[in-house]
C-alpha positions as CSV (number, residue, x, y, z in Angstrom):
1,X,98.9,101.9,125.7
2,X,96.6,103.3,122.5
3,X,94.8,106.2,123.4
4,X,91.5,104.1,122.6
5,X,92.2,102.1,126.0
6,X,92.9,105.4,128.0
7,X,90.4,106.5,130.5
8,X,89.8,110.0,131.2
9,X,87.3,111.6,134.3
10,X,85.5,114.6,133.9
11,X,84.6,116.5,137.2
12,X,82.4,119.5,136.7
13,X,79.4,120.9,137.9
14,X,78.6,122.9,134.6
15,X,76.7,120.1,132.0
16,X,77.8,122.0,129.1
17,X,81.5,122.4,129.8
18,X,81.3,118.4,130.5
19,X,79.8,117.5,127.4
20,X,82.5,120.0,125.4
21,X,85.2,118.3,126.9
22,X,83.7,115.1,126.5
23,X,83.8,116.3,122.7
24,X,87.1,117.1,122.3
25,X,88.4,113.9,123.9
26,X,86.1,111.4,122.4
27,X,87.3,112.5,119.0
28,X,90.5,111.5,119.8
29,X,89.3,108.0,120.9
30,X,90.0,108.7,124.8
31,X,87.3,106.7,127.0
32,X,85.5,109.6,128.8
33,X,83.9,109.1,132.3
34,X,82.1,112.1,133.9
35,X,81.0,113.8,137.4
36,X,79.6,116.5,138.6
37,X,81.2,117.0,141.7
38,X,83.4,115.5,143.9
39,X,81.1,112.9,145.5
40,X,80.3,111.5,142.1
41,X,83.8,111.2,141.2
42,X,84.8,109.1,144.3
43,X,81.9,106.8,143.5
44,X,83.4,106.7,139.7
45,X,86.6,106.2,141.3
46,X,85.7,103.3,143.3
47,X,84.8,101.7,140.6
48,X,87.5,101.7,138.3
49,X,91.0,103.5,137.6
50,X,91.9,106.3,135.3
51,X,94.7,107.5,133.3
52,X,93.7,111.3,133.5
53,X,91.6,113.1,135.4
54,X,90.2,116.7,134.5
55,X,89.1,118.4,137.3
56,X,87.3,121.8,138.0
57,X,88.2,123.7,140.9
58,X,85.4,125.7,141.8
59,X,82.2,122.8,142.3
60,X,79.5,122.6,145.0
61,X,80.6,120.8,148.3
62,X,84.7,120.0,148.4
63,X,86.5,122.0,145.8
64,X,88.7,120.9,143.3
65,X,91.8,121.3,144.9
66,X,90.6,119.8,148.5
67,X,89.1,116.5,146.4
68,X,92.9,116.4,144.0
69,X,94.3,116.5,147.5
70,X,92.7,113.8,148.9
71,X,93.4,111.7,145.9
72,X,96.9,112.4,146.1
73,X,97.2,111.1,149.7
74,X,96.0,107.6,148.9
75,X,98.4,104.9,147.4
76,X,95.3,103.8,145.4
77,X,95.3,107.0,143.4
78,X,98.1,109.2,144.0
79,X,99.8,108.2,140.7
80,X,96.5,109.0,138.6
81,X,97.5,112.8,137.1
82,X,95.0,115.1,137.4
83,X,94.7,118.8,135.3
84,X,92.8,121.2,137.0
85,X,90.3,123.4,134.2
86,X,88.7,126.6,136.3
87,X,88.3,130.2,134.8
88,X,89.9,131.1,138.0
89,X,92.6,132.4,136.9
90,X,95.0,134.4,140.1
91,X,97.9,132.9,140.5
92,X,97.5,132.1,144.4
93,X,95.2,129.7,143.7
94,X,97.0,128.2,140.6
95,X,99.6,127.5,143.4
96,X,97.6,126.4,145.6
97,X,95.9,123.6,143.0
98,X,100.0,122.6,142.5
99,X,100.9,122.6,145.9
100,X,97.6,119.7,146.7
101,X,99.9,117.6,143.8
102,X,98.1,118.9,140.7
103,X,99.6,117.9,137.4
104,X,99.3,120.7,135.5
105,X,96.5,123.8,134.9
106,X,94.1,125.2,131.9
107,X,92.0,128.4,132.0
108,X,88.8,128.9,130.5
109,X,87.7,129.6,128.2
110,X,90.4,127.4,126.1
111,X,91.0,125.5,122.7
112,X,90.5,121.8,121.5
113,X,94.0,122.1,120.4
114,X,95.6,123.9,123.9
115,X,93.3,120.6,125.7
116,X,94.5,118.1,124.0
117,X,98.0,119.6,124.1
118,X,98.1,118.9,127.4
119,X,96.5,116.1,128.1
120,X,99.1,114.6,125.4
121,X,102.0,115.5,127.2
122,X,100.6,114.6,130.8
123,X,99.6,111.2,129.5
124,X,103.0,110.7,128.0
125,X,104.6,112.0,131.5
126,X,102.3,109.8,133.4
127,X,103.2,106.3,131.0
128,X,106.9,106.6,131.3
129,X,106.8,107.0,135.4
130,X,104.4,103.8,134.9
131,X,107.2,102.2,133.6
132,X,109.8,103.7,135.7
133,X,107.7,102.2,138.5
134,X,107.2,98.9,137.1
135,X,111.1,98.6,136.9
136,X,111.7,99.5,140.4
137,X,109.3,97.1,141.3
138,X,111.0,94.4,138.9
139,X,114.2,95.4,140.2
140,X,113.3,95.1,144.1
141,X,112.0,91.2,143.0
142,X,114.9,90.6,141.4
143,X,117.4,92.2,144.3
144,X,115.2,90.1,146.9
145,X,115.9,86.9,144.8
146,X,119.4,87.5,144.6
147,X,119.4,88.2,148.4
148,X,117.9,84.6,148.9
149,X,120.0,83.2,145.9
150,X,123.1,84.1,148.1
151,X,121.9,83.4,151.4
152,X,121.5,79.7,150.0
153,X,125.0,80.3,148.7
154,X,126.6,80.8,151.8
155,X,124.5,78.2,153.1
156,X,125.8,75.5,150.5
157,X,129.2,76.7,151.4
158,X,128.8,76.0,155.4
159,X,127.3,72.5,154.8
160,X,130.1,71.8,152.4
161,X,132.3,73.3,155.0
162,X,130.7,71.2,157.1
163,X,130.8,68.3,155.2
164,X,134.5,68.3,154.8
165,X,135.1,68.9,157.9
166,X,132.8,65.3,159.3
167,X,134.9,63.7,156.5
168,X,138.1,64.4,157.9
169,X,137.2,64.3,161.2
170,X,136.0,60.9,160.9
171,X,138.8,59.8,159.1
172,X,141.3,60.8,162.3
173,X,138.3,59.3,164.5
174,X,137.9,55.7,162.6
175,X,141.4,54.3,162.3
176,X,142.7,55.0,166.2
177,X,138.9,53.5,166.5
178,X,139.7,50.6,164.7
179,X,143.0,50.0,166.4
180,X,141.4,50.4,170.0
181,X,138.9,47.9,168.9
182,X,141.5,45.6,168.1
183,X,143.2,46.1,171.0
184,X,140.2,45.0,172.9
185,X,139.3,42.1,171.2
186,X,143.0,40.9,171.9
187,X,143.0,41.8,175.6
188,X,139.8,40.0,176.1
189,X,140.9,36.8,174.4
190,X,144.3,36.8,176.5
191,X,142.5,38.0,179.7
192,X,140.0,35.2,179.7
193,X,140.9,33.9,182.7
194,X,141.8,37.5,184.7
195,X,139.3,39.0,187.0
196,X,135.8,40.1,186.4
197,X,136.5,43.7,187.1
198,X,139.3,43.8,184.7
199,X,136.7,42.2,182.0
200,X,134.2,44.4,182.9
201,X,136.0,47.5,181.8
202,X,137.4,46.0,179.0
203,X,134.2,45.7,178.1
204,X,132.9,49.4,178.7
205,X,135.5,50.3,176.2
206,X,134.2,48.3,173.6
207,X,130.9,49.6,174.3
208,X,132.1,53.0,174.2
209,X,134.2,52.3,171.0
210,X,130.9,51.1,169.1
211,X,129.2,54.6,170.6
212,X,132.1,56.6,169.2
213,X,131.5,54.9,165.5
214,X,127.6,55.3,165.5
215,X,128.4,58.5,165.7
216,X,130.9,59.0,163.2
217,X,128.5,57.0,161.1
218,X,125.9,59.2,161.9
219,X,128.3,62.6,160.6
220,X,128.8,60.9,157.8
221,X,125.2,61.0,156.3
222,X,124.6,64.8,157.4
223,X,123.2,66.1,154.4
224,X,121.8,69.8,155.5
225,X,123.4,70.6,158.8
226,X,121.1,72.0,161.5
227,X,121.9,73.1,165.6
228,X,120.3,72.4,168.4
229,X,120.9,74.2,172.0
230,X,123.0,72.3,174.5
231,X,123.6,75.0,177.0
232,X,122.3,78.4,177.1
233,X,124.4,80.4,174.7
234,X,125.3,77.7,173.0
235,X,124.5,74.9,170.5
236,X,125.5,71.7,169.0
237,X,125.5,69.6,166.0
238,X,122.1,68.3,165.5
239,X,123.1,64.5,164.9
240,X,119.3,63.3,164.6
């Protein structure tokens, strides 16, 4: 990203330390956006993103360290990188501005160079963990896609599995089939004459037989194998 395109906030209370550090970084083509204290710069922040924001501790209201804290809390804007500028200069409090997830620190009164030093190097810091996070997000897609690319996998495998196993089952099913049939058709023909009872079951076989091969018929054009339950605990062949 051109440093034209960057946004930077300025929170401080002091009017003339906002308009020299709106100075410095306008003459290096950063966007500047201002506040005076920490209510204005939630409103700014509302409204749009930024790439840096330049913060001053001590400000009427919530400090500079409890408004960087609150910012860091939020997924919205806990990756924006934020550089504390105070004249407070003890080191407690320097630890205290890290500790609430401060960037990095710079004591006034300071240079144009030492500012735009360091706003350099945090906006360089911030762009490449920008595009470490855009690859972990890129990578997570493409890990969930080749989760569901091999779930389909597997489930290609199962119906051909499946498949192969209809087409050989029906294969041992059919020609006994065939042969009972046969056998039927004979009996009834030379049985003509026998009694009813004896016709009658010959001809709950062939009924049966015809059952049998709708549905080996019916095996045979599974295309995408689904189960149904039969019994509790357990399920069957969805047939259709």
């Amino acid at each position: 990203m051109t440093q034209s395109l960057l946004k930077i906030l300025v929170v401080d209370d002091l009017p003339e330390n906002v308009e020299l550090i709106r100075r410095y970084l306008e003459s290096n083509l950063y966007q500047v956006r201002t506040a005076a204290n920490a209510k204005e710069a939630l409103g700014q922040i509302r409204r749009e993103l930024f790439d840096l924001i330049l913060l001053d501790i001590v400000m009427p209201g919530m400090s500079g360290i409890d408004l960087c804290r609150v910012l860091k809390t939020h997924e919205r804007t806990r990756h924006i990188p934020i550089i504390l500028v105070t004249a407070v200069t003890q080191v407690k409090d320097k630890i205290r501005g890290f500790e609430a997830g401060a960037e990095d620190y710079i004591s006034k009164p300071f240079s144009g160079a030492e500012l735009l030093a360091r706003v350099k190097s945090v906006l360089r810091i911030k762009t490449l963990h920008d595009e470490m996070r855009l690859a972990n997000e890129k990578l997570r897609e493409t890990l969930a896609q080749l989760k569901d690319a091999q779930s389909q996998l597997v489930k290609n495998e199962k119906v051909s599995v499946i498949q192969a196993t209809v087409a050989s089952v029906n294969h041992e099913i059919n020609n006994p089939l065939c042969s009972i049939s046969l056998d039927v058709q004979m009996l009834q023909i030379e049985l003509a004459e026998s009694d009813e009872s004896v016709l009658l079951k010959l001809k709950r076989i062939e009924e049966n037989v015809k059952r049998i091969h709708r549905v080996t018929q019916k095996l045979a054009r599974i295309k995408d194998p689904s189960a149904s339950e039969f019994l509790p605990g357990q399920q069957i062949l969805d047939l259709g």
